[in-house]
C-alpha positions in Angstrom: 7.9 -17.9 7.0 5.5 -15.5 5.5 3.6 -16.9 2.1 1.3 -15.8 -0.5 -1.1 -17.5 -2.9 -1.0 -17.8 -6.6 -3.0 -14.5 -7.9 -6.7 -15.1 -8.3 -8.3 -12.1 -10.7 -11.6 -11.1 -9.7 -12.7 -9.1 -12.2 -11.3 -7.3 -15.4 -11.5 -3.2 -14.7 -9.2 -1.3 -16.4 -6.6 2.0 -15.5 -8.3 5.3 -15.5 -6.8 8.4 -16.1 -9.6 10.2 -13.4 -7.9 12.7 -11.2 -9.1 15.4 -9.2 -7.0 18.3 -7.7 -7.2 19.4 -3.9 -6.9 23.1 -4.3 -8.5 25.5 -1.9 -5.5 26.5 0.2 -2.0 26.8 -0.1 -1.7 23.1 -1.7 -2.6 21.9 -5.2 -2.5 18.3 -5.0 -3.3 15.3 -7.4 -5.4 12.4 -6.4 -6.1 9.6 -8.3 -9.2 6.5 -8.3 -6.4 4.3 -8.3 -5.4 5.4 -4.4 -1.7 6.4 -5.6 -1.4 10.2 -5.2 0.4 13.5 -5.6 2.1 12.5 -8.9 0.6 13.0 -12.2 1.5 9.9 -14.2 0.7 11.2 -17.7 3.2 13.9 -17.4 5.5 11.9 -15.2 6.0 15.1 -12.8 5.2 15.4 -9.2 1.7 16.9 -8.8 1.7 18.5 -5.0 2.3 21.2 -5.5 3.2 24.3 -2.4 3.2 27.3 -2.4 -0.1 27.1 -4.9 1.1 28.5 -8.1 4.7 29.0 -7.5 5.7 25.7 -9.7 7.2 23.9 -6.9 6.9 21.0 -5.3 7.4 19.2 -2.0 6.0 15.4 -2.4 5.9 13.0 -5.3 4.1 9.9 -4.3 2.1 8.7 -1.0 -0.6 6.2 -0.5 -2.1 3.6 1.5 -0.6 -0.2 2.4 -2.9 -2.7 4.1 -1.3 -6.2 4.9 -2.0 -8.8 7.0 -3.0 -12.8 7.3 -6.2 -14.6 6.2 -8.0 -17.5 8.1 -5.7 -19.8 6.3 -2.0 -18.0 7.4 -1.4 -16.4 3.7 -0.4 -13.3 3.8 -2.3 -10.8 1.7 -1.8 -6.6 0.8 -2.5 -3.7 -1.1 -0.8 -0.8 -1.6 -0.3 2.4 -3.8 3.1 3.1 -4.8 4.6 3.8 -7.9 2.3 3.4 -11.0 5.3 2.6 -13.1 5.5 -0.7 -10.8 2.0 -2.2 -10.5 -1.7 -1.2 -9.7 -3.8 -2.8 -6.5 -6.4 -0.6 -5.9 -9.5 0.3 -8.1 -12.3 2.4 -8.9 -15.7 1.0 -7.2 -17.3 -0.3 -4.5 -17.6 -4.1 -3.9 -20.8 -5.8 -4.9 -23.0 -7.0 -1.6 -24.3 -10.0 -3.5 -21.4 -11.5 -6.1 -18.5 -10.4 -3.5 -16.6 -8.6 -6.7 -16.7 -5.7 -8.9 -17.6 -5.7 -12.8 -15.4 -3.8 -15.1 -18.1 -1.6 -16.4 -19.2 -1.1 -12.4 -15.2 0.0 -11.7 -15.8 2.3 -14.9 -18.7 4.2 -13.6 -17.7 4.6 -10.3 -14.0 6.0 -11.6 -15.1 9.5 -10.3 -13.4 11.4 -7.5 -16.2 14.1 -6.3 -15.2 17.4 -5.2 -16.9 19.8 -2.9 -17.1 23.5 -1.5 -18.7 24.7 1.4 -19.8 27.1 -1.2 -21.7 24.5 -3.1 -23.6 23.8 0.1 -24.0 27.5 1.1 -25.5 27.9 -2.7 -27.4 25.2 -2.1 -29.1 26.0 1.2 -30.0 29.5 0.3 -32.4 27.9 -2.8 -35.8 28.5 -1.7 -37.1 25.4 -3.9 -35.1 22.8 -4.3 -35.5 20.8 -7.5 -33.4 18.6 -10.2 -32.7 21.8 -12.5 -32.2 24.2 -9.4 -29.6 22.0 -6.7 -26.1 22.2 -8.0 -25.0 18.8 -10.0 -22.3 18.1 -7.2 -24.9 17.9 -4.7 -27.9 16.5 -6.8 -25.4 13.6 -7.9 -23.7 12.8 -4.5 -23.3 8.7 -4.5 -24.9 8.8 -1.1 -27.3 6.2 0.0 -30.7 5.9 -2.0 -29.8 8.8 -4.4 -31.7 8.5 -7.4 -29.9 11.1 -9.5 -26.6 9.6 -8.2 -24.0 9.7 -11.3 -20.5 8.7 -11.3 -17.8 8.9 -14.4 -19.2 10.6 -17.4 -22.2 11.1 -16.7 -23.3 6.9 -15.4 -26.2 6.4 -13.3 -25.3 4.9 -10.4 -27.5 2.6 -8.0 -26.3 3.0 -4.7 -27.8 0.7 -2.4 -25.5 0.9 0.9 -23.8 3.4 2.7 -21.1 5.1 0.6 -20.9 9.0 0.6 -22.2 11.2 3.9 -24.8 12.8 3.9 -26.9 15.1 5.9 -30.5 13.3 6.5 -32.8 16.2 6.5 -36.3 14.0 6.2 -34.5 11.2 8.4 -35.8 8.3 6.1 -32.4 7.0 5.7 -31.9 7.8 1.7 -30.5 11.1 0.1 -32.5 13.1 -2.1 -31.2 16.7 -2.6 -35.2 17.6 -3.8 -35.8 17.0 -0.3 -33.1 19.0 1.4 -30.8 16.4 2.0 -27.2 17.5 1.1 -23.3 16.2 1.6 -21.9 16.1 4.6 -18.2 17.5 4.1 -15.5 18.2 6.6 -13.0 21.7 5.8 -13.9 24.4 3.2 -13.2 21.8 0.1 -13.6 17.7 0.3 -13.0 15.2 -2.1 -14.6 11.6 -1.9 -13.7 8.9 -3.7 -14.4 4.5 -3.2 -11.8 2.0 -4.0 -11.4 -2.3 -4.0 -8.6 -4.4 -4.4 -10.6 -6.8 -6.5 -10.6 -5.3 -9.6 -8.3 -7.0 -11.4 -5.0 -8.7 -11.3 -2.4 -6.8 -8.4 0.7 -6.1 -10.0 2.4 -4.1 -7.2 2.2 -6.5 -4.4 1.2 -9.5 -6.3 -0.9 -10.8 -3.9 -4.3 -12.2 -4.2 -7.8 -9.8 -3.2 -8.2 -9.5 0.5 -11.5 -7.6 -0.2 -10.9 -4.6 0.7 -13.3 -1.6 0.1 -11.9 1.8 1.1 -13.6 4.9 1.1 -11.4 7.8 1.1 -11.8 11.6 2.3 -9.5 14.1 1.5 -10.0 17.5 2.6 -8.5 21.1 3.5 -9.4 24.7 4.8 -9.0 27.9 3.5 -9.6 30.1 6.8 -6.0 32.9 6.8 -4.5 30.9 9.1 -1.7 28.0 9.6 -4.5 25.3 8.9 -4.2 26.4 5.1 -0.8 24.6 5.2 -2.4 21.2 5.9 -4.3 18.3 3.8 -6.3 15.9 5.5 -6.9 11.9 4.9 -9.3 9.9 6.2 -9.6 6.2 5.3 -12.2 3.7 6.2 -10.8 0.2 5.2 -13.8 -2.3 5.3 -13.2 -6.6 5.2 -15.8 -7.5 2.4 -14.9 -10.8 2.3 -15.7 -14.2 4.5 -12.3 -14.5 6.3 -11.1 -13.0 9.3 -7.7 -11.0 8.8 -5.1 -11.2 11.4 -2.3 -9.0 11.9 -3.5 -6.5 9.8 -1.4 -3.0 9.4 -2.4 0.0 7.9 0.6 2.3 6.4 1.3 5.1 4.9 3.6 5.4 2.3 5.5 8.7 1.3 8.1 9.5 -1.4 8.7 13.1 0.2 10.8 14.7 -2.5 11.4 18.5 -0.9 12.4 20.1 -4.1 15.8 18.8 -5.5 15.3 15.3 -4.1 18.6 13.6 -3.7 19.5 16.2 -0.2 16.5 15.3 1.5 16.9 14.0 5.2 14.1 12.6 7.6 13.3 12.5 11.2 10.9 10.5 13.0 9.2 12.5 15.9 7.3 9.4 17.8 6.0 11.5 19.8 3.2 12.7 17.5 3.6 10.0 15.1 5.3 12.0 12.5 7.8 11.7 10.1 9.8 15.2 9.2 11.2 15.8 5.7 13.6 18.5 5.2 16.9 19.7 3.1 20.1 19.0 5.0 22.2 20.9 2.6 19.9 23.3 0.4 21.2 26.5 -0.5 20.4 29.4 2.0 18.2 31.2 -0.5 16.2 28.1 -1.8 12.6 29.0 -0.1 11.6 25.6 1.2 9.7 24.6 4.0 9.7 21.9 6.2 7.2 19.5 5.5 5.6 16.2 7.7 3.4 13.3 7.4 1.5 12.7 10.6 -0.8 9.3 11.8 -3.1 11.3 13.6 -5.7 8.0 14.4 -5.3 4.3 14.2 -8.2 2.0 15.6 -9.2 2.2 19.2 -7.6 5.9 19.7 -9.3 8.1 22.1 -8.3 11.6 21.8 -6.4 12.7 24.3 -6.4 10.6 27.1 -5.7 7.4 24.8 -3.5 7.6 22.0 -1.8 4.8 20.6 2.4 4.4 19.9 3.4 4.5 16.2 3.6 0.4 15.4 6.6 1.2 13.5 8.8 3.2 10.8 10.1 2.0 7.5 12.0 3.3 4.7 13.8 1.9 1.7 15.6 3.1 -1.3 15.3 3.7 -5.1 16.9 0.8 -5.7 16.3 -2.9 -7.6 19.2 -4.9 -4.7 20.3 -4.4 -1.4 18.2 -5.2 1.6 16.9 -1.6 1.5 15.4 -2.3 -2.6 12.5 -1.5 -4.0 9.5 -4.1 -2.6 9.4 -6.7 -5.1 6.5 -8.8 -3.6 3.7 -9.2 -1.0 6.4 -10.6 1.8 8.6 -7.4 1.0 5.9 -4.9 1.3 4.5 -6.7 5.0 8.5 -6.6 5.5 8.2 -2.9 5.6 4.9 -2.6 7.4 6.6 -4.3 10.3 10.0 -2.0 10.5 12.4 -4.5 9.1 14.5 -4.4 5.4 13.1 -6.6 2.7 15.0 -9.7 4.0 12.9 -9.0 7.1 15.8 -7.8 9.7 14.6 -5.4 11.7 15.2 -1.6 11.4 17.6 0.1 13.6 18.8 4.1 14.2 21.6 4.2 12.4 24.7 6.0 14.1 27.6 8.1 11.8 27.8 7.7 8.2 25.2 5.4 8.2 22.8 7.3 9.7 19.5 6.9 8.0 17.2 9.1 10.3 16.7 10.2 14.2 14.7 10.9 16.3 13.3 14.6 16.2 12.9 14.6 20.0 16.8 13.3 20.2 19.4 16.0 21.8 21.6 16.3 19.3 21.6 18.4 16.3 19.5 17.4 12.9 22.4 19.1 10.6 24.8 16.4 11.8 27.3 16.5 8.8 27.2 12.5 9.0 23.4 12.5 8.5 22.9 10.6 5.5 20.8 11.9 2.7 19.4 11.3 -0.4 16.0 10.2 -2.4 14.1 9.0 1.3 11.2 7.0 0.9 9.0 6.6 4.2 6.7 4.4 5.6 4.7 5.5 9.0 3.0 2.2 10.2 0.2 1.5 12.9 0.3 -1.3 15.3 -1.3 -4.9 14.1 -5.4 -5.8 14.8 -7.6 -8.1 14.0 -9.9 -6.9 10.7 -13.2 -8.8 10.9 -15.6 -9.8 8.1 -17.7 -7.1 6.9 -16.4 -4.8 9.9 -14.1 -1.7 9.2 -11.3 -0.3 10.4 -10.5 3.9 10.0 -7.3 5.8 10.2 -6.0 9.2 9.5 -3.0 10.8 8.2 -2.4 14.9 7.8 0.3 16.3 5.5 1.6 19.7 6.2 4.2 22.4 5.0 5.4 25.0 6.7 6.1 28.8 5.6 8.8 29.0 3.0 11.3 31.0 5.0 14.5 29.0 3.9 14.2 25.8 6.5 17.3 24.4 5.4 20.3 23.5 7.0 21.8 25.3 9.5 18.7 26.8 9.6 16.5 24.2 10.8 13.0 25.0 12.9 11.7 22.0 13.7 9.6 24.0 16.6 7.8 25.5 13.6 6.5 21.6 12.4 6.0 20.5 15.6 3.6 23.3 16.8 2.1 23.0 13.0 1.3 19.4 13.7 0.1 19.9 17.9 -2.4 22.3 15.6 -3.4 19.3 13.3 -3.8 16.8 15.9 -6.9 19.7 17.3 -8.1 20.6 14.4 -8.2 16.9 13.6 -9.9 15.7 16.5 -12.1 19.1 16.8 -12.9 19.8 13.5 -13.6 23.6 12.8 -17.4 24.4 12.2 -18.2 25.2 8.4 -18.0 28.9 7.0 -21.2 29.9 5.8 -21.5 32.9 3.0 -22.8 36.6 3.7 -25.9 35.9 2.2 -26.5 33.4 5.0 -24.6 34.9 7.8 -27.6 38.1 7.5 -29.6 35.4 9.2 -27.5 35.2 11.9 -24.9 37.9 12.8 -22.4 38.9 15.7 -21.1 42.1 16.9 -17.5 42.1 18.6 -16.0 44.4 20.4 -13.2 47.1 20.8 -11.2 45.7 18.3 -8.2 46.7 18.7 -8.7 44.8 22.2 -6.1 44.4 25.4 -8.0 42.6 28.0 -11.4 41.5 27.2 -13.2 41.0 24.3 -17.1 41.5 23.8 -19.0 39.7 21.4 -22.5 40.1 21.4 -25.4 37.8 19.6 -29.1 37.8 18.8 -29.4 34.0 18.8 -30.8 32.4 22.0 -28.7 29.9 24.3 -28.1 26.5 23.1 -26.6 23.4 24.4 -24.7 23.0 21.0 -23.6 26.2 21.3 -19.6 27.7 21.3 -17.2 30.4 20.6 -13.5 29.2 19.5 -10.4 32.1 19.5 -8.2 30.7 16.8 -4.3 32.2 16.6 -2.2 32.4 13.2 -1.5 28.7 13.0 -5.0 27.7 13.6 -4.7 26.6 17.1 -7.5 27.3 19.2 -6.6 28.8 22.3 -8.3 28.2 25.6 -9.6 31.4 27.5 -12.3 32.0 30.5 -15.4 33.1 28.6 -18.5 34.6 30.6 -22.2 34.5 29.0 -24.8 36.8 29.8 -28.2 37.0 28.3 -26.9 38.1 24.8 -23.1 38.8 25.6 -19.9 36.5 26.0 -16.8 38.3 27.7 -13.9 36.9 26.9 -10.9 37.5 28.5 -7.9 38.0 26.3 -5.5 38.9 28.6 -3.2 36.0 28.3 -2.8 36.1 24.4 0.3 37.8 22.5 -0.4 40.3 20.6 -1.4 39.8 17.0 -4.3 38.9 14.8 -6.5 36.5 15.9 -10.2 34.7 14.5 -13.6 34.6 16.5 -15.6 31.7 15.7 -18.7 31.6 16.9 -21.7 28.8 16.4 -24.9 29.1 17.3 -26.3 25.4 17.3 -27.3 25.4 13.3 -24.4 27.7 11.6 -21.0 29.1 12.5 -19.7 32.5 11.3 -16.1 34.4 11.9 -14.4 37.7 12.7 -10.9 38.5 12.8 -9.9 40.9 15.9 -6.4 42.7 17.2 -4.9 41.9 20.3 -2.7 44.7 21.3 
């Protein structure tokens, strides 16, 4: 039988209103310091919103569970859901030395910090680097050793362990902009936030403080291509406490509403560890995409060549009774994590009118009049592991849209999500190299060559040969495709020759900065 302890408060923060917008692509999307995001809870509307601009919308709510067992056999959790329910998560690292968090520490640290490549470019291209010359974002960066770190309104922060990354220019370990030292970001635009589940009483799950501390990274690109239709989440969950957690799993919890909510369908493609939202009966003119939630690392992957099966999927409805309610406690929400109803019976495919989702790699067809739809809520949910004291865990989620074409039913592509997410999984696990602005790419430039081009492709370089050294060919979507390449003293031939016509990007790095060119393939 699973159990859970009185609630034990650890500390009296309060609920913030801080949010910060991811924004640089085709996606403007809320996040919160409370770990609950995509929804803005002041003007209780969905805040992701896709296209950028247009005023509509295509997810209300998704955040992180944790849950597992404590030295003792209680079971303990944490989770962002619906703000209108409860709050587990906030602001602030965990103190090293009390094992809690202050109120007025949760305060200052109620900051989400957001970050172009821009504000680096801008920064590197100072030729003295001082306190009134280095942009704030990077002067205040809660890295390591900062001392002009500053959180919410303006608060100093001390910040004595490893919390934001950084890029050690002087290699003494601590960040100081003054010194060259600057954030290191992943995509074109990053935000980076820090979270506990000790700041105060947990009224969604109602269980008492695991100690977790989770530093979040959410970021995107903005590169003309299909990985502007993608937001990435990277979460490393550490165990600040003494105990040892058993059976721990990490989830990710999605309230996927696709425009009009209640004709929403879902599809689990286990395969790629995805779960597909789309409209089984939206009008033919409504232009809506498919969209997808994909675990893209769980502890102990190795990309490719040992990937991990999905632990398990869970939904339930927006309902206060019936096995599929609304998670009501700590055993309900573990319930979940594990693939089973609230009651704890395991999940099953449904068949015919009770048909709650398929398999996306299944033979038969998604429209299936007897697919049942409605307001789907979704859990994807990693296998169970062992979380040690003061050890971490990280995993990694991608959201993704695709174009707006009318991907309703009869007209369903799920090719288009599925290639869109093989793309993710790359980018993911191969990050693309920063952009760098035309005031710094006149340092280092590359001519390419005919453009249009049919079977091979010139690009030619002044920088010298390095071991770090690469060119990526990047198609529409953003996949990078493999092709024989041939270096000479300062030329690459490429051959192209395999490619479909179209538009496609150049990437080229030389060891210390990347830049890009689009050519033709005829």
């Amino acid at each position: 039988m699973l159990m859970f302890a009185s609630i034990q408060v650890e500390g009296q923060a309060t609920i913030s209103s801080v949010s910060e917008d991811l924004d640089i692509n085709h996606f403007k999307a809320k996040h919160t310091v409370h770990g609950d995001m995509w929804y803005d809870h002041y003007s209780s509307e969905p805040s992701c919103e896709y296209p950028k601009g247009t005023g509509r919308y295509v997810n209300s709510v998704s955040g992180l569970w944790v849950g597992g067992f404590d030295g003792s056999g209680i079971l303990k959790g944490a989770a962002a859901l619906y703000r209108s329910i409860g709050v587990d998560y906030w602001p602030g690292p965990i103190d090293p030395v009390s094992g809690g968090i202050t109120a007025k520490s949760s305060a200052d640290w109620a900051k989400i910090w957001k970050i172009n490549q821009s504000d680096i470019n801008t920064f590197l291209s100072l030729s003295s680097k001082t306190t009134s010359t280095v942009p704030s974002v990077i002067l205040e960066w809660p890295a390591k050793g900062n001392p002009y770190a500053k959180g919410n309104a303006g608060a100093s922060l001390s910040v004595s362990s490893n919390m934001a990354p950084f890029v050690d220019v002087d290699a003494d370990g601590n960040y100081d902009a003054t010194k060259g030292d600057y954030p290191k970001i992943k995509g074109d635009q990053m935000l980076w936030w820090v979270i506990n589940d000790m700041g105060n009483t947990k009224t969604s799950t109602k269980s008492t403080p695991i100690g977790l501390e989770i530093h979040t990274c959410a970021y995107a690109y903005n590169r003309g291509s299909g990985v502007d239709r993608m937001l990435f989440y990277e979460y490393t969950v550490y165990n600040r406490s003494s105990a040892l957690m058993d059976s721990v799993i990490y989830s990710m919890f999605s309230d996927p509403d696709l425009g009009y909510p209640f004709d929403d369908a879902i599809a689990l493609d286990s395969a790629r560890r995805m779960v597909i939202t789309f409209n089984a009966t939206g009008k033919p003119t409504d232009p809506l995409p498919l969209t997808a939630m994909t675990y893209v690392e769980m502890p102990g992957d190795t990309y490719p060549s040992a990937m991990q099966k999905v632990g398990s999927f869970g939904f339930f409805e927006n309902s206060p009774s019936g096995s599929l309610r609304k998670p009501k406690n700590v055993n309900e929400y573990y319930y979940y994590m594990t693939g089973s109803d609230a009651d704890g019976i395991p999940l099953k495919m449904g068949t015919g009118a009770a048909r709650i989702y398929y398999d996306a790699n299944a033979s038969w067809n998604p429209c299936d009049s007897a697919l049942a739809m409605g307001d789907k809520r979704f859990l994807i949910n990693s296998k169970a592991y062992q979380l040690a004291p003061n050890s971490s865990a990280k995993v990694a989620m991608v959201f993704m849209a695709t174009d707006t074409n009318g991907h309703v039913c009869p007209d369903l592509k799920l090719k288009d999500i599925k290639d869109l997410a093989d793309t993710a999984w790359e980018i993911y696990w191969n990050p693309l190299p920063l952009s760098i602005s035309k005031s710094m790419a006149t340092k280092q430039t590359f001519k390419l060559y005919p453009n249009p081009a049919e079977s091979s492709l010139y690009l030619e370089t002044t920088a010298k040969a390095s071991k770090e050294e690469s060119i990526r060919i990047i198609d529409a979507l953003g996949k990078t495709m493999n092709l024989p390449v041939l270096r000479t003293t300062n030329q690459f031939e490429i051959n192209i020759s395999s490619l479909a016509a179209g538009v496609y990007s150049v990437i080229y790095f030389d060891g210390v900065q990347s830049s890009s060119q689009h050519f033709v393939k005829q």
